[in-house]
N, C-alpha and C positions, 0 to 999 in steps of 0.2 A: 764245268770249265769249258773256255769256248777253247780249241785247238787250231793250229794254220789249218786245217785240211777242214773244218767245219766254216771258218772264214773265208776262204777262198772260195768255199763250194756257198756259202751262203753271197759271197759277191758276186759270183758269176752269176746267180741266179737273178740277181738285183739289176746286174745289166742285164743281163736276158729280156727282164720286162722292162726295162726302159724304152726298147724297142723291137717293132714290129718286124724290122727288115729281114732277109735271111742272114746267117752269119755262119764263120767255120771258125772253129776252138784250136788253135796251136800255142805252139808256146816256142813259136823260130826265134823270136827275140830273147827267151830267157834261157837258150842251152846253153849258152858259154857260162852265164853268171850261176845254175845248176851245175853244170858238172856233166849233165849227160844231154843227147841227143834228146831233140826236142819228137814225140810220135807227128806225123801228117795231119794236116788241121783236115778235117773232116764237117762235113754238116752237120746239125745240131737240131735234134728234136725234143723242144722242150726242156723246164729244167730237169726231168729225169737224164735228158740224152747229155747235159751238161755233167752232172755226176759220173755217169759213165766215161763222160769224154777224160775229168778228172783223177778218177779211177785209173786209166787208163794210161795216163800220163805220170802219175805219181810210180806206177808200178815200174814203168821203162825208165824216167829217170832218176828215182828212189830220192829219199830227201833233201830238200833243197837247204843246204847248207853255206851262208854266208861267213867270211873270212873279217879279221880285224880290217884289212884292206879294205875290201867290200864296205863296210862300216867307212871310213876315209874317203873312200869314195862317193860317197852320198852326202858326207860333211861338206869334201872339194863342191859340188854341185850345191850346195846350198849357201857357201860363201858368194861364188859367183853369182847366183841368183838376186839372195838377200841381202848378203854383208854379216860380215863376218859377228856384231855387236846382234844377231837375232839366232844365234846356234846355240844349244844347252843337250847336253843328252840324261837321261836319267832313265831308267828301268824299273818294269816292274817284274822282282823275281818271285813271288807268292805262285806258290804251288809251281814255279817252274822244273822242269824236265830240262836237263843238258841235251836232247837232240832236239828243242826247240830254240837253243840258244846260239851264236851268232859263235863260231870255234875259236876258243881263245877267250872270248866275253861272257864265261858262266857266271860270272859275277862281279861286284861292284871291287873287289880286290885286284880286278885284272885289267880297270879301267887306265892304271898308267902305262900299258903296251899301246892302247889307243891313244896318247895322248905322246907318246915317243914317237907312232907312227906319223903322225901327224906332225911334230917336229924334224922327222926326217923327211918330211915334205915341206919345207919351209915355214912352217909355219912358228909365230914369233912366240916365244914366253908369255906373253899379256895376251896372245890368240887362244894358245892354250885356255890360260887361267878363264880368260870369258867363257869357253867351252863348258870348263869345268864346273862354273857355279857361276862367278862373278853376271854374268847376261842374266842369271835366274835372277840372282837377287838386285839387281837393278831395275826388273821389271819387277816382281813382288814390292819394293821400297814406293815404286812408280801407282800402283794398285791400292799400294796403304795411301797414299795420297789421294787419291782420287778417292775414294769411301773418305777419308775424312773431311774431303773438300762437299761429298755430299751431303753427308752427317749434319753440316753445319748449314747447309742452304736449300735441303731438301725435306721433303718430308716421307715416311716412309712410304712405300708404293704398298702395300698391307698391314692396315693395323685392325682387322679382324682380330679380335681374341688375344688383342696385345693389352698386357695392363696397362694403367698409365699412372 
């Protein structure tokens, strides 16, 4: 099972080699949305010194735990961006652990506090509903359309080993 702290450390490492340049590992911009004070960005040797720098940082600010807010807040930010008809949330809880999940959001039962929260931020009845599915499934209906429009005017891109 992959965990945040294998992800993280497997991202940074990802940037790491994307480039050459020197670089220093802080994390000043996520201590408020963490909870605790960010350690000094420091230099960084290699992805080992990355780990360590992570190491290091997970232990002063202990886990980084997100709020139903926190959640609304990244919705707010995606309205703006995209429009409100391209938002859907869905989760996946297999093999989840409650101190990887979002407090408040252990599960799909807790999704109407998100969806209150959101109304208490203006957001309309038919914003919700889009949220909630209605955007899924108007892209899934948009998707069965398009395979059937190939279906009928294409031919398959592999018919290796296809009977006929």
């Amino acid at each position: 099972m992959t965990t945040r702290r294998t992800f993280l450390t497997q991202a940074a490492i990802g940037a790491f080699a994307l480039s050459a340049a020197p670089r220093a590992l802080g994390a000043a911009g996520n201590a408020g949305a963490c909870g605790g004070a960010a350690p000094a960005a420091r230099p960084i040797d290699g992805p080992s010194g990355i780990k360590v720098a992570i190491d290091a940082w997970e232990k002063s600010a202990g886990p980084a735990l997100a709020s139903i807010g926190n959640v609304a807040d990244h919705i707010d930010h995606i309205r703006k961006t995209a429009g409100i008809d391209h938002i859907g949330i869905g989760a996946d809880f297999y093999h989840a652990d409650t101190s990887d999940m979002v407090t408040g959001l252990g599960d799909v039962t807790r999704y109407p506090y998100l969806f209150a929260e959101l109304l208490r931020r203006g957001y309309s009845d038919e914003d919700v509903l889009k949220i909630a599915g209605r955007n899924h499934l108007r892209a899934m209906r948009a998707m069965e359309k398009v395979a059937a429009d190939l279906q009928r005017t294409e031919s398959p891109l592999i018919t290796e080993g296809v009977k006929h």
